[in-house]
N, C-alpha and C positions, 0 to 999 in steps of 0.2 A: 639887398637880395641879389642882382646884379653881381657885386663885388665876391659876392658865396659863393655863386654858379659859376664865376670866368673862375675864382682862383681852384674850383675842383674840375674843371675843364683842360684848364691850363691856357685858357686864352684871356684877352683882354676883357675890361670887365664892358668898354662898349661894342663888344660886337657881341653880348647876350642878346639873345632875342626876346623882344620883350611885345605879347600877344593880349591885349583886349580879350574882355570878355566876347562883344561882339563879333569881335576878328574870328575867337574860336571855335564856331560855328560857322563858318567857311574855310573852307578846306585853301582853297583855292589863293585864298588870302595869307592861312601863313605859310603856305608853300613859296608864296610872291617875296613873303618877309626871309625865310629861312634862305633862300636864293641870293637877298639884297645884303642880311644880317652876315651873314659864314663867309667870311672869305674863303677865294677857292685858295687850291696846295698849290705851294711856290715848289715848281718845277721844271726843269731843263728837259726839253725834246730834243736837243743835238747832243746831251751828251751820252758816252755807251750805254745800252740799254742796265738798265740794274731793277728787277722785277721780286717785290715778297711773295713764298709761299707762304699764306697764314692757315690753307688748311687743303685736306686732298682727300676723295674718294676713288675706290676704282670700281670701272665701269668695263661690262662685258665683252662689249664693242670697241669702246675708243679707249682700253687700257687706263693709264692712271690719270682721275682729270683735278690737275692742280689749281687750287683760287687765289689768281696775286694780285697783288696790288702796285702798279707800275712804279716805283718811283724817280727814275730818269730814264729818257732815250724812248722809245717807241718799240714795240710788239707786234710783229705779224707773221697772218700764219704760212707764209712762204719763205720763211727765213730759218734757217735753223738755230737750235738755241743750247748753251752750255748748265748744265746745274755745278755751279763750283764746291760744293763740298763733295759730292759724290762723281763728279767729273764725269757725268755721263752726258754726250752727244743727242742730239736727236729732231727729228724733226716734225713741229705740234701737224696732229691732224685735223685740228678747227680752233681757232680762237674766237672766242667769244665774251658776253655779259650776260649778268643778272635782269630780266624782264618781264617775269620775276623767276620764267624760267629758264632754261638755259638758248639762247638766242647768236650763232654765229655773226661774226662780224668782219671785217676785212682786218683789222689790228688794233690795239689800245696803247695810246699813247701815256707820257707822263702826266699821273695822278688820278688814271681811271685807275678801276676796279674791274676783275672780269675773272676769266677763267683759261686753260688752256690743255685742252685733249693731248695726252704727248702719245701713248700708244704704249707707254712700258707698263710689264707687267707684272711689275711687284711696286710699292709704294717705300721702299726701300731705297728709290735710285731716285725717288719726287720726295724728300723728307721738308716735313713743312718747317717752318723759320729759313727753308735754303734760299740762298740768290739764284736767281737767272739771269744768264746775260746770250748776249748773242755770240756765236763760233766766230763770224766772221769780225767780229767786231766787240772782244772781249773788255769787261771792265776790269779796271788795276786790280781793285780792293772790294769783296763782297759785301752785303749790309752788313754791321755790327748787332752782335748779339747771339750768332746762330751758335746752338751749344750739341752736341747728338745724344738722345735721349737714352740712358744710362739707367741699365736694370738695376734696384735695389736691394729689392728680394726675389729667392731664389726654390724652387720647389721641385718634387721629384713628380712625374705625372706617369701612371702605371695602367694599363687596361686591366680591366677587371679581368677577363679573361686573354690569355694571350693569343686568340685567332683574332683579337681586335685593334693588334699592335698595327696593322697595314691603317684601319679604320682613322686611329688616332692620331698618325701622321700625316695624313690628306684633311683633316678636320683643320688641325694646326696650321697647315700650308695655304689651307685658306682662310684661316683668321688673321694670318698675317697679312694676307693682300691687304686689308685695310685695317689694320696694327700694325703699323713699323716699329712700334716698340717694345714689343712679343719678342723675342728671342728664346730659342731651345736649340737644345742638340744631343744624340741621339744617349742614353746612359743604360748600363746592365747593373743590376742588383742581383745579391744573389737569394735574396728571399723574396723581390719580387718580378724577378725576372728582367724580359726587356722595355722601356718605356724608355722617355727623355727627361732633361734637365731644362728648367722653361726657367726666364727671369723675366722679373714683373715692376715695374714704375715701384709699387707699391701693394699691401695687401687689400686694398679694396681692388686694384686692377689685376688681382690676382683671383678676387672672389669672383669678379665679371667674367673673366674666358672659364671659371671653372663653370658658370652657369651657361653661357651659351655654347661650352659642350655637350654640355648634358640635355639642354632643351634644342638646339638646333640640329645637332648632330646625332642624340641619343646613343651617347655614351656612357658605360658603367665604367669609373676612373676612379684610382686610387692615388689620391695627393698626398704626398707626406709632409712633415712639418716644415714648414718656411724657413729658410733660413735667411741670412744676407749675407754679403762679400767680405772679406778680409784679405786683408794686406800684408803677405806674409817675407820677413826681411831674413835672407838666407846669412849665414857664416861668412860666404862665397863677396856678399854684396850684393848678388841678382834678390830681385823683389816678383813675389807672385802673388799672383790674385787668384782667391781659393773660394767658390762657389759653392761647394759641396764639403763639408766635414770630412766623407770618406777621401778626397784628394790633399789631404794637408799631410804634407809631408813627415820627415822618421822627427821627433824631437830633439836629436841629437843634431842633425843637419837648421835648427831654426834659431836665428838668435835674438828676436821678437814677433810675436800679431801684435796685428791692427786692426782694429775694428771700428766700423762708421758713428760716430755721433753727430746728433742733430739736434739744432735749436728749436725748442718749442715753447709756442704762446698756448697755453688753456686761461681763457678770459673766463670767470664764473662768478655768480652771487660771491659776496664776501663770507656770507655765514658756512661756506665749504670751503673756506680757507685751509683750516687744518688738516679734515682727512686728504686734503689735495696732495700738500707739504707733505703729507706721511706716506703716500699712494708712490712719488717720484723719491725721494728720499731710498724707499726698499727698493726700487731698480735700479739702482747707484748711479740715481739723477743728482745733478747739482745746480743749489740753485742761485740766480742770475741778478736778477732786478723785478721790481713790478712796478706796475702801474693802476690808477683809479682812471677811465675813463670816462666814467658818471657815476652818480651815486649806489652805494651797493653794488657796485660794479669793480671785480678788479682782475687785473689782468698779470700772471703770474710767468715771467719767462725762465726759462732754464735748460739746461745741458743733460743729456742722457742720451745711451747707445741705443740704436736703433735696436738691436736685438731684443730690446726690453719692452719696447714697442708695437713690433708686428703681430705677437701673437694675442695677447685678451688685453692688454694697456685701455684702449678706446673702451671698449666693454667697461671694464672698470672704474674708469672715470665717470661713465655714465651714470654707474647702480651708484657710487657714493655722493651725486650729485644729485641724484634724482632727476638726469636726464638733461640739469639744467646748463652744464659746460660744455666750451666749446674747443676745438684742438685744432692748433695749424701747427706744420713739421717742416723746416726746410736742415738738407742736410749742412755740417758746419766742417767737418774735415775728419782725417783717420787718426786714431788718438790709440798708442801701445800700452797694452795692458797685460797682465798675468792671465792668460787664456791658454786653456787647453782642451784637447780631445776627450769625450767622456763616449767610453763604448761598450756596447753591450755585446755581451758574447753568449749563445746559445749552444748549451754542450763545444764548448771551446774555440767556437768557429764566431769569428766575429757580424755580426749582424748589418751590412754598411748602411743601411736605408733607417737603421734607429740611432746612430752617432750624432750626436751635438757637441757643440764648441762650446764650453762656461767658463765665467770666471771659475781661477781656483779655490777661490773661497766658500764656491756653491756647488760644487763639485759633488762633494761628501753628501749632502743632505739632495741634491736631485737625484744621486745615483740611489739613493734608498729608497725616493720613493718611485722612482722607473721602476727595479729590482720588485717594490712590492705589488705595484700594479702590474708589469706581465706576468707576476706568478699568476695573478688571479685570470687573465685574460688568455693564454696558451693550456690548450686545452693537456689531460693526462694521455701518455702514452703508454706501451706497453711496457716500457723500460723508466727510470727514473733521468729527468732532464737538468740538468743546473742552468742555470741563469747566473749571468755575471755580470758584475758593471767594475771598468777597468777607467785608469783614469790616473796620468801621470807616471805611468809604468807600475803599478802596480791595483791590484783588487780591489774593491773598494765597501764592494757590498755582493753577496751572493746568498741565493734561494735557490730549494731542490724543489720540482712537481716532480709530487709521488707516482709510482707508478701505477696503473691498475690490473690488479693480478687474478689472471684466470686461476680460477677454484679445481688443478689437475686431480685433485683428492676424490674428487665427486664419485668417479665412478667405482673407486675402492669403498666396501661395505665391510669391513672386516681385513683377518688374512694376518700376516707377518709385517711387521714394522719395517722391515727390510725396503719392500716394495713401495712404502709409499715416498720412504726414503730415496728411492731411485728412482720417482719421479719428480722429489722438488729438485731431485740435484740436476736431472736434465731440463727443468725449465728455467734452472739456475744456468745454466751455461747456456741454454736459449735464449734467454734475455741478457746475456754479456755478446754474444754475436750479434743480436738485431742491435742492440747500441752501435756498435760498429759500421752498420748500414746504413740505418734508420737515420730520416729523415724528419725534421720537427717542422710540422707547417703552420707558420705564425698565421692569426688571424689578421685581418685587418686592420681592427681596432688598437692593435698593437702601436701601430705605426703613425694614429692621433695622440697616442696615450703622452706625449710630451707638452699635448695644446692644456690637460689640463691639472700640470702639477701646480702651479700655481691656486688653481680652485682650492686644493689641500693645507 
């Protein structure tokens, strides 16, 4: 048992602690043992300080307060101290420990644990995995491992009404004091006016800020559909990173995308083998190796683009599992594929808040059924509207909403055919001018309607 607990520990298998029945009804006793058993951390007080953030919140008063864990050199709070990824200066306003609440202290040496008040304020310039060392007395080389947290998916975020664009942008400034890995900036659409461009870890941390906007902030917000990053490789040789569908540049200036795939384990019952295989297979997953971990147990790894992922994937494995699979996602590199712009144009004016990026090969069959679902969802006007889906430089699929036609006849009861003649001919040429002017205003629901072609 012993040899089980060190080797999942990662310590020797005699310094488990190993606790009596009797023992464990005194506290006192295996605190004596855990004290005798653990050796303490081999750690150097003379040399430069080198201090982990493992986690930070910000606080009102004392700005952002970061939890590190020392691990060489010494900490105190009259000394100023360096964060080396974000290169910012400063000097802490209390250091302290856990006791269990927060308890100043003169400094923490190598191998405590504690905390430190720095006074900045955004959590931005305190990002956790960072080293700290001291200004006066820098280290060479920071911990290893620190990576800076990297939006994956990408979303557009609109107030519902636009007197609440100021609302939305002080909501978000302060979600990020404590999310540094919230990122937006500011974007105009032209059918939904002005809002931002936010990227998100992923789509459940995408689902989180859209709920504590709406419940902390009480906001009415218009998300449009998720996207993620691409890696777009010019003619030229320069390489951009394209966030938004509407910023991908002329086709003619591109001479591959790139899009992210990720490696994923879904462990499940064996008896959901199949529809699993059939589920990643249709989102041009590929697959990898598996494993039996225990009986009726198997664990199926594979390849597939994240795009295929964020929006109903997790959903889906659920209902064909009956709840019972499970999904881990790390991402695996940028892989070039046949990918392009797919966009909708309403009476000829392109729509930039409904463009998506697809492979070419699903091009044809998404744009049909976009095309057929905003027919149904864009209400009639007075004029007759086309709907377009454009895609590779040419049309792909187009729908008219008919128009709805006042009845000018009504108040003719009779009389010469002339006259009534020369009323359809004037609301005939009335409705070729209001097309001219006229305005088509998409609903909402227009701008989900990509989350669920897939359902079809």
């Amino acid at each position: 048992m012993a040899e089980d607990v060190g080797s999942l520990l990662g310590v020797p298998p005699e310094t488990v602690l190993r606790v009596s029945a009797k023992d464990g009804n005194n506290i006192e006793a295996v605190l004596e043992a855990v004290v005798r058993k653990v050796p303490p951390p081999k750690a150097d007080e003379e040399a430069p300080l080198r201090a982990l953030v493992f986690d930070s919140h910000y606080d009102s008063y004392k700005g952002v307060i970061t939890y590190v864990r020392v691990v060489e050199g010494k900490l105190t709070a009259n000394e100023s101290i360096h964060l080396m990824s974000t290169g910012v200066d400063v000097k802490p306003i209390e250091v302290g420990i856990f006791a269990p609440m927060l308890k100043p202290v003169p400094g923490l040496a190598a191998g405590e644990v504690g905390y430190v008040a720095t006074g900045l304020k955004t959590v931005h310039d305190a990002r956790v995995g960072d080293t700290i060392t001291s200004t006066a007395r820098p280290a060479q080389y920071p911990l290893p491992g620190y990576r800076t947290p990297k939006p994956m998916v990408f979303a557009g975020i609109y107030p519902a009404e636009a007197d609440d664009y100021q609302s939305l942008r002080e909501a978000l400034d302060k979600l990020q004091l404590n999310d540094a890995s919230l990122t937006f900036q500011p974007e105009t659409s032209q059918a939904l006016g002005f809002g931002f461009r936010a990227g998100f870890l992923g789509l459940f941390h995408m689902e989180i800020i859209q709920e504590r906007l709406e419940r902390e902030y009480d906001l009415d917000m218009v998300f449009t559909a998720p996207t993620v990053a691409y890696e777009v490789m010019m003619h030229d040789g320069a390489t951009k990173i394209v966030a938004s569908p509407a910023d991908l540049p002329d086709e003619s200036l591109i001479a591959e995308i790139r899009e992210p795939w990720m490696n994923i384990e879904i462990i499940t019952p064996t008896d959901f083998y199949g529809p699993i295989m059939d589920l990643v297979t249709k989102r041009r997953g590929t697959y990898k190796s598996q494993e039996y971990p225990a009986p009726h147990r198997v664990q199926l790894n594979f390849e597939i683009p994240l795009s295929e992922i964020i929006i109903d994937f997790f959903d889906e494995l659920k209902s064909r599992t009956r709840g019972y699979a499970s999904l881990d996602y790390q991402f695996a590199e940028y892989r070039a594929d046949e990918l392009q712009k797919l966009e909708i144009l309403v009476n000829g004016e392109p729509v930039d808040a409904l463009a998506v990026i697809v492979h070419e090969k699903d091009a044809y069959h998404k744009g049909q059924r976009f095309i057929t679902k905003l027919k149904a969802l864009i209400p009639r006007q007075l004029f007759d509207v086309a709907i377009q889906a454009s895609s590779g430089g040419r049309i792909i699929s187009r729908a008219n909403v008919k128009a709805t036609r006042k009845d000018v006849l009504a108040k003719c009861y009779g009389g010469d055919i002339s006259r009534k003649k020369k009323l359809l001919e004037k609301q005939k040429k009335g409705k070729k001018r209001l097309k001219m002017i006229g305005n088509v205003e998409i609903p909402q629901e227009a701008f989900m309607a990509v989350l669920r072609l897939e359902e079809e």
